[in-house]
N, CA and C of each residue as an Amber inpcrd file, in Angstrom:
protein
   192
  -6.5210000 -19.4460000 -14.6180000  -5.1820000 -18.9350000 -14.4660000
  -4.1650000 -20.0340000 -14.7470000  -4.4810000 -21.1290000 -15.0930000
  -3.7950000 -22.3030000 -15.2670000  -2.9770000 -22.8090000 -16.3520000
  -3.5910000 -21.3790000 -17.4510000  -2.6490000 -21.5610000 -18.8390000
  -2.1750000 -20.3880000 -18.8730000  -2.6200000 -19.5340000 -18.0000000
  -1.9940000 -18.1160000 -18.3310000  -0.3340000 -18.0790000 -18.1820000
   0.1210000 -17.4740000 -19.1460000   1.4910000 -17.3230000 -19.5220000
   2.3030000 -15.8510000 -18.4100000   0.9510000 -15.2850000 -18.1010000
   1.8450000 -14.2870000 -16.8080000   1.4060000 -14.5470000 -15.1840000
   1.2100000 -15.7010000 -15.4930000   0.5630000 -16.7210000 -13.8960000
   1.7170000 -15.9320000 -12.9630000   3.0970000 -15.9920000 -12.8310000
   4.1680000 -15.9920000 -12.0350000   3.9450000 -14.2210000 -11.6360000
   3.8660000 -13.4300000 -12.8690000   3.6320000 -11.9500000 -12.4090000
   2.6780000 -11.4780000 -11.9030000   1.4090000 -12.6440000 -11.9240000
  -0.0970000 -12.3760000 -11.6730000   0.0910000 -12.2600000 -10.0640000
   0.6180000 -13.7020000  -9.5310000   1.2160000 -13.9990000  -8.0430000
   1.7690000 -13.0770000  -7.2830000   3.0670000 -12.4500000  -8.3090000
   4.0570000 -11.6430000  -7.5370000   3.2970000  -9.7550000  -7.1580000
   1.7940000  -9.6720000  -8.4890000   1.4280000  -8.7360000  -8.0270000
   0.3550000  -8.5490000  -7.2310000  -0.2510000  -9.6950000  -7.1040000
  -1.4470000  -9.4450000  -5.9010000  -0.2040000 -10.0530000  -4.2910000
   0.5180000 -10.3390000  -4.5010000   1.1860000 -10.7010000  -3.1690000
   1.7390000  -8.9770000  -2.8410000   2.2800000  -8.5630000  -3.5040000
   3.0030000  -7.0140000  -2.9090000   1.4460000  -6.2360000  -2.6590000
   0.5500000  -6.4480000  -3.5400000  -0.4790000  -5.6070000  -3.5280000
  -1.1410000  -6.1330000  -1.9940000  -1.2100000  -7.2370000  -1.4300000
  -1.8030000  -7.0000000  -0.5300000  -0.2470000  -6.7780000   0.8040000
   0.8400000  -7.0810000   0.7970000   1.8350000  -6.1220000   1.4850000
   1.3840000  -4.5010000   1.5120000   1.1860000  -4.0690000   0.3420000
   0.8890000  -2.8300000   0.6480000  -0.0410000  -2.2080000   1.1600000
  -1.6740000  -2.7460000   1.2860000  -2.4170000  -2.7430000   2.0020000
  -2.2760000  -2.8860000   3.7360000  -1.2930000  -4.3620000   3.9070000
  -0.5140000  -4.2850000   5.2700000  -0.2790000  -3.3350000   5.6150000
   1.0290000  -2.3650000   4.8160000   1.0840000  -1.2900000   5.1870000
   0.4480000   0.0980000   5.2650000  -0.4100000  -0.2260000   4.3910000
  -0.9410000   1.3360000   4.6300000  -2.0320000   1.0330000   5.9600000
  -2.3960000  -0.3300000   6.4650000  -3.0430000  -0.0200000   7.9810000
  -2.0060000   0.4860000   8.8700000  -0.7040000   0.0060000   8.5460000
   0.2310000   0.2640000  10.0520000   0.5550000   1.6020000   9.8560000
   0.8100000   2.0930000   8.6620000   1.2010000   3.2830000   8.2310000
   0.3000000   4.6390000   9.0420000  -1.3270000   4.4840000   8.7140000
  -2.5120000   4.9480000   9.3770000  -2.1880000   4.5800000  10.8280000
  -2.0570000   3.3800000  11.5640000  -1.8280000   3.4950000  12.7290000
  -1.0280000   4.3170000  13.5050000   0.0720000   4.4140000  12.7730000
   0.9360000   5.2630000  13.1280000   1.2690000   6.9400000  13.2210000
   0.5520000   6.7230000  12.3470000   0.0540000   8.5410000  11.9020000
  -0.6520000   9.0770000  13.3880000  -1.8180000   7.8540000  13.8580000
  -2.7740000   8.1730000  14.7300000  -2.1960000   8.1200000  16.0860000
  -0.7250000   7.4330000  16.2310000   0.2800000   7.2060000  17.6700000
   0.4120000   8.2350000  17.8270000   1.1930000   9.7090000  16.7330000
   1.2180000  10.9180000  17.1250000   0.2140000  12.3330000  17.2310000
  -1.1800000  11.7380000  16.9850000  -2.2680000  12.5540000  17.4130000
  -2.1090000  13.3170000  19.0760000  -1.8990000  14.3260000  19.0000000
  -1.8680000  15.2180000  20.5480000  -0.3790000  15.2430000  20.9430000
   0.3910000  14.6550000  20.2320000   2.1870000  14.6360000  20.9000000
   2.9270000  15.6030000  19.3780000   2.6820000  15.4690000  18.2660000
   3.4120000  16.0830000  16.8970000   2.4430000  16.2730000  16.0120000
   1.5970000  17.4900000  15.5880000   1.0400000  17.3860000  14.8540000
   2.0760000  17.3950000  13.5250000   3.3900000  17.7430000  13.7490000
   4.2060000  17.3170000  12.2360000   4.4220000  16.5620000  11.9690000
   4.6320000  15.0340000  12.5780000   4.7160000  13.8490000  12.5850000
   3.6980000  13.3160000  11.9930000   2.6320000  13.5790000  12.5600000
   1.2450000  13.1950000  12.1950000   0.8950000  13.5350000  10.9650000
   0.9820000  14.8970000  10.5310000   0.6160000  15.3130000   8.7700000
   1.1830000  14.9990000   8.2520000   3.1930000  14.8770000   8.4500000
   3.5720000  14.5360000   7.3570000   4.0230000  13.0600000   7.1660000
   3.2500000  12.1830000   7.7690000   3.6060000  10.8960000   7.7220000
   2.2850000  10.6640000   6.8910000   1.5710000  11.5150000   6.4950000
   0.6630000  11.3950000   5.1090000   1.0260000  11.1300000   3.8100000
   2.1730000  11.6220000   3.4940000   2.6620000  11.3100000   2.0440000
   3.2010000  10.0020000   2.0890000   3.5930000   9.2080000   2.9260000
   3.5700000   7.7110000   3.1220000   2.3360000   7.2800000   2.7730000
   1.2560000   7.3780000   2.9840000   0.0570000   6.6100000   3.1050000
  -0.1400000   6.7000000   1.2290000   0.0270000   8.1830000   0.8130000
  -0.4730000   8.5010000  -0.5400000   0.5090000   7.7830000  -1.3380000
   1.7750000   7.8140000  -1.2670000   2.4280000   7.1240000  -2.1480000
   1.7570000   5.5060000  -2.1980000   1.5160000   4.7420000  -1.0440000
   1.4390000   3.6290000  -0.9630000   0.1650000   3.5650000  -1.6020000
  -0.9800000   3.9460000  -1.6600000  -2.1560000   3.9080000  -2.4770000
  -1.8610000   4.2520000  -3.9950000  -0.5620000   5.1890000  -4.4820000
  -0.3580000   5.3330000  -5.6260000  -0.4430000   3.8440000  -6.0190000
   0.5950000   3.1190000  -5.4190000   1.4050000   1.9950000  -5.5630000
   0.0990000   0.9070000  -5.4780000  -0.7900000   0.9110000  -4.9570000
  -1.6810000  -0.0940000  -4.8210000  -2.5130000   0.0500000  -5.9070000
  -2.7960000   1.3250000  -5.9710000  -3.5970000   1.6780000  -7.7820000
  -2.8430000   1.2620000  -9.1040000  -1.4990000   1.0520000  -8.8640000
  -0.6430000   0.8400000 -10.1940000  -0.8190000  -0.9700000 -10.0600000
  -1.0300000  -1.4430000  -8.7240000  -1.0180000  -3.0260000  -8.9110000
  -2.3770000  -3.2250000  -9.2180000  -3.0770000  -2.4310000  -8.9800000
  -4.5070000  -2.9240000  -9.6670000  -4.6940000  -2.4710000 -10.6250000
  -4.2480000  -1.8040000 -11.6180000  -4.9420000  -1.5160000 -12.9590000
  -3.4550000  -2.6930000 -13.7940000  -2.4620000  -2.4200000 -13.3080000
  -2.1420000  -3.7840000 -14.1130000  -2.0500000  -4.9620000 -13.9990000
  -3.3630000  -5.2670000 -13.1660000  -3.5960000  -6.4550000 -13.0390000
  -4.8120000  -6.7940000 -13.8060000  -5.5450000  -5.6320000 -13.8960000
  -6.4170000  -5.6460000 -15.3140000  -6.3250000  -6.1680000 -16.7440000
């Protein structure tokens, strides 16, 4: 990685990529805080989780 010419974008995308991993545990945690109190809270704090895996699939294939 030492001559690579996208060294700086290589950095900036495994650093968000693993932020987003951060979040999608807290994200899941959180989903699981409203188990037995909102089940609407709880389902629809799902499309958080999916977007963020979109987002983690787009940092890994162009990091390919």
């Amino acid at each position: 990685m030492r001559n690579n010419p996208c060294k700086t974008e290589l950095k900036v995308a495994r650093s968000q990529r693993n932020k987003l991993r951060t979040m999608s545990a807290k994200l899941k945690e959180m989903c699981c805080e409203w188990d037995g109190l909102s089940g609407w809270l709880e389902t629809e704090s799902e499309p958080l989780i999916l977007v963020r895996r979109w987002g983690l699939q787009w940092l890994n294939d162009a990091e390919k």
